[in-house]
DRENNUDO-795065 format. One record per residue: residue number from 0; residue in one letter; chain; x, y, z of N, C-alpha, C in turn. Coordinates in steps of 0.001 Angstrom, whole numbers, plus 500000, padded with zeros to 6 digits. Layout:
(rec NUM, 'A', 'A', (X, Y, Z), (X, Y, Z), (X, Y, Z))
...
//
This chain:
(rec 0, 'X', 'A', (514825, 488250, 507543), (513549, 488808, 507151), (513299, 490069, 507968))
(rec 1, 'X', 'A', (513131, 491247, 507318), (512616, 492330, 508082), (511742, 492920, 507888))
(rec 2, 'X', 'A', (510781, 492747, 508821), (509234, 493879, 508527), (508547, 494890, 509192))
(rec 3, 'X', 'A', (507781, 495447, 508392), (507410, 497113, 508963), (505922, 496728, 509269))
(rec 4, 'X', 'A', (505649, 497103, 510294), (504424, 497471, 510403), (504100, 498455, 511004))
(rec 5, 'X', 'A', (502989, 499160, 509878), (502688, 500459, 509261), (501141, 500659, 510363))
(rec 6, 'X', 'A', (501126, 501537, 511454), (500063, 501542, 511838), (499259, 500526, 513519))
(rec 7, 'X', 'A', (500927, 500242, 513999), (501049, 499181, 514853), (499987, 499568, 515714))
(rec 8, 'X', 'A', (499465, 500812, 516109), (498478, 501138, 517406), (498467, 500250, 518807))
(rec 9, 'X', 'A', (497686, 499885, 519715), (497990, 499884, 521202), (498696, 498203, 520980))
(rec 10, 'X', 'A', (498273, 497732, 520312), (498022, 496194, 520415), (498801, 495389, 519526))
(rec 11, 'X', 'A', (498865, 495686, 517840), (499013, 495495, 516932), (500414, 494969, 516560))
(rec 12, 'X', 'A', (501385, 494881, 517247), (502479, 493838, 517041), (501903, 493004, 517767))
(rec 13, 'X', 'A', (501293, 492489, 518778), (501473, 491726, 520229), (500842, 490240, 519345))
(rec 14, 'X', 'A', (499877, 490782, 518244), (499320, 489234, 517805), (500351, 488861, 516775))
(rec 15, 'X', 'A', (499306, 487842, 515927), (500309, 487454, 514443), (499371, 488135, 513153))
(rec 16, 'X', 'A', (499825, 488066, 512210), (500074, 488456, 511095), (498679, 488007, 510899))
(rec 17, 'X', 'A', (497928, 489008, 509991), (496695, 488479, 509340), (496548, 487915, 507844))
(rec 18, 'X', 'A', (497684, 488310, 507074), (497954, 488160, 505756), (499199, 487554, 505995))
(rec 19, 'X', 'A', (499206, 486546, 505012), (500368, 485558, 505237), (501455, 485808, 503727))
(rec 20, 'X', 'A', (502049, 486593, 503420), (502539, 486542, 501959), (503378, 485464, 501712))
(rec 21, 'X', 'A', (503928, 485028, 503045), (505059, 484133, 502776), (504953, 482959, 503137))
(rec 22, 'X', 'A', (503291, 483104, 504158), (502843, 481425, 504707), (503581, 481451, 506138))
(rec 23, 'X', 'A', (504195, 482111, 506401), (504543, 482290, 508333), (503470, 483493, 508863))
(rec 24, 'X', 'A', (502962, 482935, 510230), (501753, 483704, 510645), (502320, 484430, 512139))
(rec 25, 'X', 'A', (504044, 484524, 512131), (504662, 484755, 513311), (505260, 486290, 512563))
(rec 26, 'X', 'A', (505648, 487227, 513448), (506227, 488407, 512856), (507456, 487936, 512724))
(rec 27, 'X', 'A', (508353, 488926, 512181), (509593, 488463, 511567), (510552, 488933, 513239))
(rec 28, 'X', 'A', (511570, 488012, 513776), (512782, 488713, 514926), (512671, 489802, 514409))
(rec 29, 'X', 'A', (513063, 490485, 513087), (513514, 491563, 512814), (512173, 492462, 512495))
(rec 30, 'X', 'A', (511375, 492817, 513439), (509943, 493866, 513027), (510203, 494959, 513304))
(rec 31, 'X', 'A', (509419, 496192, 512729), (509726, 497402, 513086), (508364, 497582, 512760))
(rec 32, 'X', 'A', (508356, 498560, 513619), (506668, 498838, 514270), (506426, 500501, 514266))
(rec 33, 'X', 'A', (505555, 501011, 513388), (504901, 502384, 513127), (504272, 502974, 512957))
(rec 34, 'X', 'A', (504255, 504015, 513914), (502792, 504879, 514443), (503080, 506094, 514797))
(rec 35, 'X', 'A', (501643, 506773, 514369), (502060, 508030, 514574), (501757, 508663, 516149))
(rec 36, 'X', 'A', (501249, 507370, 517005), (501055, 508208, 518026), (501765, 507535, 518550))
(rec 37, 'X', 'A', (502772, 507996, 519924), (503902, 508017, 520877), (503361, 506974, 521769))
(rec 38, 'X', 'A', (502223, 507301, 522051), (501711, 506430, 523065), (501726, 504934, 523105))
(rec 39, 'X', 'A', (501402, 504627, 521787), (501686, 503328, 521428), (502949, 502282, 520869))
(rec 40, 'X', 'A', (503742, 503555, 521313), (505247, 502622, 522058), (505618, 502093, 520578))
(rec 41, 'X', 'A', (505656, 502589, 519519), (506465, 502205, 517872), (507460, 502317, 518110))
(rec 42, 'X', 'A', (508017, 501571, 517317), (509488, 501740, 517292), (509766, 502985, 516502))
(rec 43, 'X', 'A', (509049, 503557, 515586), (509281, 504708, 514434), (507725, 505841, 514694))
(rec 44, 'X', 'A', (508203, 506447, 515304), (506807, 507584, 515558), (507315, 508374, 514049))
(rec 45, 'X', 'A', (505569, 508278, 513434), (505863, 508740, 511830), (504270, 508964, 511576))
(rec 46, 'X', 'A', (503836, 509904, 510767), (502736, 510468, 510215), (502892, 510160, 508876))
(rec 47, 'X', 'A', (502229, 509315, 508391), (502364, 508840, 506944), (501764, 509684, 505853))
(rec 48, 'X', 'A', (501353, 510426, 506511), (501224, 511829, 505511), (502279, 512924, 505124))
(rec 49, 'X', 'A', (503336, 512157, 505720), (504662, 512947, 505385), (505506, 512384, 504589))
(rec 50, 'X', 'A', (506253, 512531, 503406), (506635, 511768, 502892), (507880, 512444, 502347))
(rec 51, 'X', 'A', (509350, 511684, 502209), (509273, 510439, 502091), (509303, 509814, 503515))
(rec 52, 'X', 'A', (509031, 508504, 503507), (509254, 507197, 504711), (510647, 506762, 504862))
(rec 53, 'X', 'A', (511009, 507626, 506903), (511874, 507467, 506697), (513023, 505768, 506785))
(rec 54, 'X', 'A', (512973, 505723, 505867), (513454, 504093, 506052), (514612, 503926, 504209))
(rec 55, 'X', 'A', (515595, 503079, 503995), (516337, 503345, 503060), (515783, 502347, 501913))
(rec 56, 'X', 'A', (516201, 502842, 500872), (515706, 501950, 499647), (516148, 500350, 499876))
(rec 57, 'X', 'A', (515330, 499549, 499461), (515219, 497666, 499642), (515468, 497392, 500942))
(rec 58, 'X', 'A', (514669, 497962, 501870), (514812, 498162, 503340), (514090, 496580, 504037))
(rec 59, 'X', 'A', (512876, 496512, 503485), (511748, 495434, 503849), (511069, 494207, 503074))
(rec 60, 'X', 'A', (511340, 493266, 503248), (511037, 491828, 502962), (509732, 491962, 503195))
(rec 61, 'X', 'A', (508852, 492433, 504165), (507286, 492759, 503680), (506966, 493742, 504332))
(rec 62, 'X', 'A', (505718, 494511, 504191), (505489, 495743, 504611), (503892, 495422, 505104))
(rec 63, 'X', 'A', (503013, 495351, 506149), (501787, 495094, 506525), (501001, 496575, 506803))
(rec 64, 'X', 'A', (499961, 496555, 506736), (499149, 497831, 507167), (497799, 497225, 507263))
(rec 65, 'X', 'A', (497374, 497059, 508123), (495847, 496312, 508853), (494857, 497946, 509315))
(rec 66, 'X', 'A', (494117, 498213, 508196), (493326, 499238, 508852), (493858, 500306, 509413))
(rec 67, 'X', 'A', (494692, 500537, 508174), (495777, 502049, 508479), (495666, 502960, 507130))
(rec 68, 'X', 'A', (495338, 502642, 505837), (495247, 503302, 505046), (494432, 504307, 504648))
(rec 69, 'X', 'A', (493691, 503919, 505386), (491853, 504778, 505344), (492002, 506066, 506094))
(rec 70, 'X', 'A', (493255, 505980, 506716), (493013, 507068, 508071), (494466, 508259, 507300))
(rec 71, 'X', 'A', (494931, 507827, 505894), (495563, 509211, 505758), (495284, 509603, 504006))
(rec 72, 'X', 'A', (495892, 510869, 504162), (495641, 511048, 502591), (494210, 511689, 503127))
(rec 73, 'X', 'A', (493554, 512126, 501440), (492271, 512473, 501528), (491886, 511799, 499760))
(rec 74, 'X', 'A', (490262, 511598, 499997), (489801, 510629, 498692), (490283, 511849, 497224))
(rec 75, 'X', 'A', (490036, 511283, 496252), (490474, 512019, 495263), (491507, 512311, 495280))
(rec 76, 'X', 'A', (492993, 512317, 495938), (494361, 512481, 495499), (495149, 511919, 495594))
(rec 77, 'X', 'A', (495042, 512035, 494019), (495751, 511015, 493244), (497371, 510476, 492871))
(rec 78, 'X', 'A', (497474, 511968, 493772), (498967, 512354, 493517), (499239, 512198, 494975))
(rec 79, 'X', 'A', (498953, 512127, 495800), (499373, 511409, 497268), (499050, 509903, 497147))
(rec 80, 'X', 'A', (497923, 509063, 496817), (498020, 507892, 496456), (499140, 507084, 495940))
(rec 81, 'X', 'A', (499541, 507689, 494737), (500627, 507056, 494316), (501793, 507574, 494469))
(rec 82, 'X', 'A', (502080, 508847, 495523), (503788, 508621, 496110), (503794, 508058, 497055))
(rec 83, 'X', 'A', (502764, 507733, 498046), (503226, 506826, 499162), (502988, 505336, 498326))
(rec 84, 'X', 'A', (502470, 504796, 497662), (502813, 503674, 496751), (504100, 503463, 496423))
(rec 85, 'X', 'A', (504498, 504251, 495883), (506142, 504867, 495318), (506835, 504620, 496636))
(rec 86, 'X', 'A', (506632, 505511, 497716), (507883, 505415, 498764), (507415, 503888, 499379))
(rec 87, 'X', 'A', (506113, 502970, 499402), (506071, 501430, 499772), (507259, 500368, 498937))
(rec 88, 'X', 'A', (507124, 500840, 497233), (507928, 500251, 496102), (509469, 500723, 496788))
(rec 89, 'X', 'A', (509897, 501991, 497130), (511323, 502170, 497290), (511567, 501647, 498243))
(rec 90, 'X', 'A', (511086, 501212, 499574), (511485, 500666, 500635), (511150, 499112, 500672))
(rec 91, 'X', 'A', (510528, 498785, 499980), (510496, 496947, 499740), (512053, 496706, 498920))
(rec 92, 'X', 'A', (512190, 495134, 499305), (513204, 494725, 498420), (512331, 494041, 497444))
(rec 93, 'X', 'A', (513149, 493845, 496590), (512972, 493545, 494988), (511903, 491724, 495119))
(rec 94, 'X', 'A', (510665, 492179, 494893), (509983, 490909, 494850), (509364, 490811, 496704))
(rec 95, 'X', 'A', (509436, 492038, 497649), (509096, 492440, 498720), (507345, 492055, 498226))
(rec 96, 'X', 'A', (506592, 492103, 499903), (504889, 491830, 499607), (504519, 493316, 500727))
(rec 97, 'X', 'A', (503910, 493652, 500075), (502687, 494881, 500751), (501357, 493954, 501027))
(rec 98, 'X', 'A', (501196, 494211, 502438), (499597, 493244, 502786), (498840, 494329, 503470))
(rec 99, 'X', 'A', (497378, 494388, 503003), (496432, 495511, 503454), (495578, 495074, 503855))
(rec 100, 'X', 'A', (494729, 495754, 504484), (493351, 495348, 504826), (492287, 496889, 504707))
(rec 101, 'X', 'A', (491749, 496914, 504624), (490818, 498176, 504280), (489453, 498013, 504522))
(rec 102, 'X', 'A', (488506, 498959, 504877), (487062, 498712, 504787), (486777, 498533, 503489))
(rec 103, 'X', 'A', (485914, 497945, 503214), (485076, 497740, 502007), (483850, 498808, 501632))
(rec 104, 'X', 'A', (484069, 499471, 500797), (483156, 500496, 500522), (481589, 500260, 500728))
(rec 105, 'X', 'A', (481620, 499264, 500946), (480318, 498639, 501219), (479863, 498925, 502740))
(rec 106, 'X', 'A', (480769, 498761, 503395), (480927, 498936, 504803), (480545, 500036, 505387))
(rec 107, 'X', 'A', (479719, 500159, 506200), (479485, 501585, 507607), (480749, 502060, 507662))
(rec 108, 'X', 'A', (481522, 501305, 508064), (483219, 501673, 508590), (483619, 502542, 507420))
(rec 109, 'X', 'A', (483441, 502508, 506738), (484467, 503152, 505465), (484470, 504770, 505916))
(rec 110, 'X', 'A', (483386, 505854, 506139), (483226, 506659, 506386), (482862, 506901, 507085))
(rec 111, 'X', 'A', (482097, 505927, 508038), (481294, 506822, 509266), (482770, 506957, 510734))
(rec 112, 'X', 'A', (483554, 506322, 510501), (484653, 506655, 511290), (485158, 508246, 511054))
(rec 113, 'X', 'A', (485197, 508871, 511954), (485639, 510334, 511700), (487081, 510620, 511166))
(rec 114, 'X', 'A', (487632, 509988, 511732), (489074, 509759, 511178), (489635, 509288, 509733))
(rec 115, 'X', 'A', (488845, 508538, 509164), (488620, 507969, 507877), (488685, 509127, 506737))
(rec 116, 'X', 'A', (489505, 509253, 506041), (489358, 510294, 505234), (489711, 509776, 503565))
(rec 117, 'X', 'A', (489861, 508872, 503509), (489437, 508224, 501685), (489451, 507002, 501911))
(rec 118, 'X', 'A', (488450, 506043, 500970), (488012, 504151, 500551), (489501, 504021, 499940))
(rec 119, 'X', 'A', (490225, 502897, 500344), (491031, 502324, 499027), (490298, 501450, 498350))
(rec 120, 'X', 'A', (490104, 501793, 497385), (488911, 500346, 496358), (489902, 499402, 496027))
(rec 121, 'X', 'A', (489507, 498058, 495879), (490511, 497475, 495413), (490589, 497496, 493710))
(rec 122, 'X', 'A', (490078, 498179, 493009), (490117, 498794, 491631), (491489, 499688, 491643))
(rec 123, 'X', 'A', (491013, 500296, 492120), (492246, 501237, 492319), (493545, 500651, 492778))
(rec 124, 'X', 'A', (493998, 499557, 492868), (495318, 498667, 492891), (495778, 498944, 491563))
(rec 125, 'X', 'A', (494923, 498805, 490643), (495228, 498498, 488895), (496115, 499561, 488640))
(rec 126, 'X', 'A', (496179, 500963, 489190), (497022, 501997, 488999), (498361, 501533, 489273))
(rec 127, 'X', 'A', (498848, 500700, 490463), (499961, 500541, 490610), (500781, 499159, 489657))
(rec 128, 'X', 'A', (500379, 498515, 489042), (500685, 497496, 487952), (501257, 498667, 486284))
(rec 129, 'X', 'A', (502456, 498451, 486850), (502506, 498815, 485215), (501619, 498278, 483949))
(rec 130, 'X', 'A', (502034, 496980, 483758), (501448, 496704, 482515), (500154, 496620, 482106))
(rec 131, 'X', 'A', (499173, 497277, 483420), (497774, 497455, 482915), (498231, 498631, 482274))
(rec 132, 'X', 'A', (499213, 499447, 482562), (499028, 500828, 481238), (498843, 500567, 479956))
(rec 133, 'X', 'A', (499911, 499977, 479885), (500165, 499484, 478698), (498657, 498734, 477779))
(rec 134, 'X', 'A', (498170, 498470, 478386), (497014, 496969, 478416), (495706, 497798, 478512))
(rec 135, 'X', 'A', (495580, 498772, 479131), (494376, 499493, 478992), (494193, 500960, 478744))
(rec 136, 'X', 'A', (495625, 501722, 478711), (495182, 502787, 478528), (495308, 503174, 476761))
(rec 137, 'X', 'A', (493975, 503760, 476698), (493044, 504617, 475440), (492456, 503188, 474818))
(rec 138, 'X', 'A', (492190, 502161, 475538), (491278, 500887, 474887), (490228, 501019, 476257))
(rec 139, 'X', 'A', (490392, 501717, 477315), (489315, 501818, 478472), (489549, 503402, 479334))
(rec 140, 'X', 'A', (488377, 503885, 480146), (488500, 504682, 480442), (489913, 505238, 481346))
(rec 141, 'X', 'A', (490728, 503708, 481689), (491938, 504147, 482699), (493026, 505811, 482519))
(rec 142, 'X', 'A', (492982, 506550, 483387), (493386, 507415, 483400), (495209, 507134, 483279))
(rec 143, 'X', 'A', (496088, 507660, 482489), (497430, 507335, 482610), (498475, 508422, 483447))
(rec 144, 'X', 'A', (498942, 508013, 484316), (499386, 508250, 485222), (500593, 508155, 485244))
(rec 145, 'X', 'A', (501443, 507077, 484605), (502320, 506613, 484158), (503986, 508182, 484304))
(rec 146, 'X', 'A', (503296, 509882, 483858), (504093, 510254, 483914), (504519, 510812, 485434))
(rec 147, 'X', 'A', (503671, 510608, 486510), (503782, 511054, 487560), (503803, 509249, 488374))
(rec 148, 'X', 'A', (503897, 508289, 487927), (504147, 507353, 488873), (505173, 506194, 487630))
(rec 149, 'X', 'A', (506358, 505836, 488459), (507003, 504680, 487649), (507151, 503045, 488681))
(rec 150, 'X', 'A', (506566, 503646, 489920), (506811, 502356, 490729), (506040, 501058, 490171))
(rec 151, 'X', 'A', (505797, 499770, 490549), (505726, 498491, 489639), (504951, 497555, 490650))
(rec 152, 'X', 'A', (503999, 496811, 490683), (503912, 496108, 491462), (502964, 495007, 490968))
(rec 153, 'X', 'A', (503265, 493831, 491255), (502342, 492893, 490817), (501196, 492400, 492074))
(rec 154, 'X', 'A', (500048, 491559, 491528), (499243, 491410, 492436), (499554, 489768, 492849))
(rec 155, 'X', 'A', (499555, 489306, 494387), (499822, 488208, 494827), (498267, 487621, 495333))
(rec 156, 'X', 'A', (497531, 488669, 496097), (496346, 487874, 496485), (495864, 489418, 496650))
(rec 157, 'X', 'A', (493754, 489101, 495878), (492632, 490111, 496742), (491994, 489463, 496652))
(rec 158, 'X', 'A', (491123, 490077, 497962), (489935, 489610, 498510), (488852, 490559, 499172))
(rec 159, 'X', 'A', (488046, 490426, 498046), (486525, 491235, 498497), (485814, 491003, 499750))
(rec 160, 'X', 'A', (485634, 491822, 500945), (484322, 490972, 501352), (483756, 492284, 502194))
(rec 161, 'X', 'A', (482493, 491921, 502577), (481356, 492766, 502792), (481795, 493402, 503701))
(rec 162, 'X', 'A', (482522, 493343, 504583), (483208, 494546, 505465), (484624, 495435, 505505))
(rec 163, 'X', 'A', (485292, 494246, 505130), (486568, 494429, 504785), (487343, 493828, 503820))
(rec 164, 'X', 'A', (488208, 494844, 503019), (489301, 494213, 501542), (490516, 493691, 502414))
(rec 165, 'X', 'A', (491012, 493209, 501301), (492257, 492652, 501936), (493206, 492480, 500918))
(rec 166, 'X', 'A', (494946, 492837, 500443), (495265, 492499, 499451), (496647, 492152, 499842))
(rec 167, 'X', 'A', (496943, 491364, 498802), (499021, 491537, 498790), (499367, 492095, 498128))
(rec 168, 'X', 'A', (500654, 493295, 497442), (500888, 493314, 496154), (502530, 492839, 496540))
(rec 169, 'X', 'A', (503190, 492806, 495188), (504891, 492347, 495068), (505355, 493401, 494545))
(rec 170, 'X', 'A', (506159, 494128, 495048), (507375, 494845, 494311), (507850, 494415, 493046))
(rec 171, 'X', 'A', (507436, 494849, 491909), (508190, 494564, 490848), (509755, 495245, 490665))
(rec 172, 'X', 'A', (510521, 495126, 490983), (512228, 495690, 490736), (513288, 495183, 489626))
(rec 173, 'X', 'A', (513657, 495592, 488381), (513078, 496551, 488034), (511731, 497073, 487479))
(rec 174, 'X', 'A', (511448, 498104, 487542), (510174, 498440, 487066), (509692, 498036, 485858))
(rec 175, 'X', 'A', (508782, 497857, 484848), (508598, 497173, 484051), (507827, 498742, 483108))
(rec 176, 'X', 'A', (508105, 499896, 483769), (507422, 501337, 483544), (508100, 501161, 482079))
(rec 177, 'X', 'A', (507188, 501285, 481434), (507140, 502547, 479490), (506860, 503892, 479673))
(rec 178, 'X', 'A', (507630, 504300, 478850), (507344, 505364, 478674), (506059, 505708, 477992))
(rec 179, 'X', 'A', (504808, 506330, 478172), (503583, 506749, 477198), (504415, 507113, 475746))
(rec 180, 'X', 'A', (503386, 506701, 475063), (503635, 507303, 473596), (503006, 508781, 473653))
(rec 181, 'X', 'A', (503453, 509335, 472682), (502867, 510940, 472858), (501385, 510582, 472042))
(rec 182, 'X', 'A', (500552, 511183, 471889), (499674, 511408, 471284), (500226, 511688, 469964))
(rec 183, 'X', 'A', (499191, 511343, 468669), (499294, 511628, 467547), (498287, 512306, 466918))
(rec 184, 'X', 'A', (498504, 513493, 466612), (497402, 515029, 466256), (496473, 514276, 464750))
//
């Protein structure tokens, strides 16, 4: 079993796991630990605003990020959203779990942290599921995206709550991506 954790900061290997995808609450022997600041002793000093992640395709059996997502990217782009989605999908193995935690838009935290620079809603998961394309786009307002994202992922567990989200998703491998139909004039 090998896992990444995305965002390790001063402390953040030293406990256990807050999201359990697999039901073990111990890190894996094999962890790899990443941050962008030096100080906090990662095994992978990395700015996740750089992309791609350097790590090789079906690299990770799960991938964790506890209150790391909020702090890159900026809200509204849409097209950084879903390539670091994309480079999470290329570096999981096939049926791999992504576990998050996020403020809840509801939350003080979401923005009043200075560092904080976009909400992940948990709505906004639905982008990374193929077959909601299929399933909702031009029967609901969902925007299709489909030609700028093919990564796949199914949902294992979310959870709403008044301060903080929390989710799993699964690597779908292969992708389950259609092609859009063209429009018809």
């Amino acid at each position: 079993m090998r896992t990444l954790l995305m965002g390790a900061g001063q402390a953040g290997h030293r406990g256990r796991k807050r999201l359990l995808p697999n039901g073990d609450p111990n890190w894996s022997a094999d962890l790899v630990t990443l941050d962008f600041n030096d100080s906090c002793r990662p095994d992978v000093v990395w700015d996740l605003n750089n992309l791609p992640l350097p790590f090789a395709d079906n690299e990770f059996d799960e991938i964790h990020a506890y209150h790391t997502l909020e702090h890159f990217g900026t809200q509204g782009d849409w097209r950084g959203f879903l390539a670091f989605f994309s480079e999470v999908w290329r570096i999981l193995k096939p049926g791999g779990h992504f576990a998050g935690i996020t403020p809840s838009a509801e939350s003080v935290w979401a923005l009043a942290d200075p560092g904080h620079t976009r909400v992940i809603m948990l709505e906004s998961l639905i982008f990374l599921k193929q077959t909601e394309y299929e399933r909702q786009c031009g029967r609901t307002p969902m925007t299709d995206y489909r030609p700028f994202y093919q990564a796949d992922f199914d949902f294992h567990t979310i959870q709403r709550g008044p301060d903080e989200n929390s989710f799993i998703i699964t690597a779908v491998k292969p992708s389950r991506y259609i092609e859009p139909r063209a429009l018809v004039a």
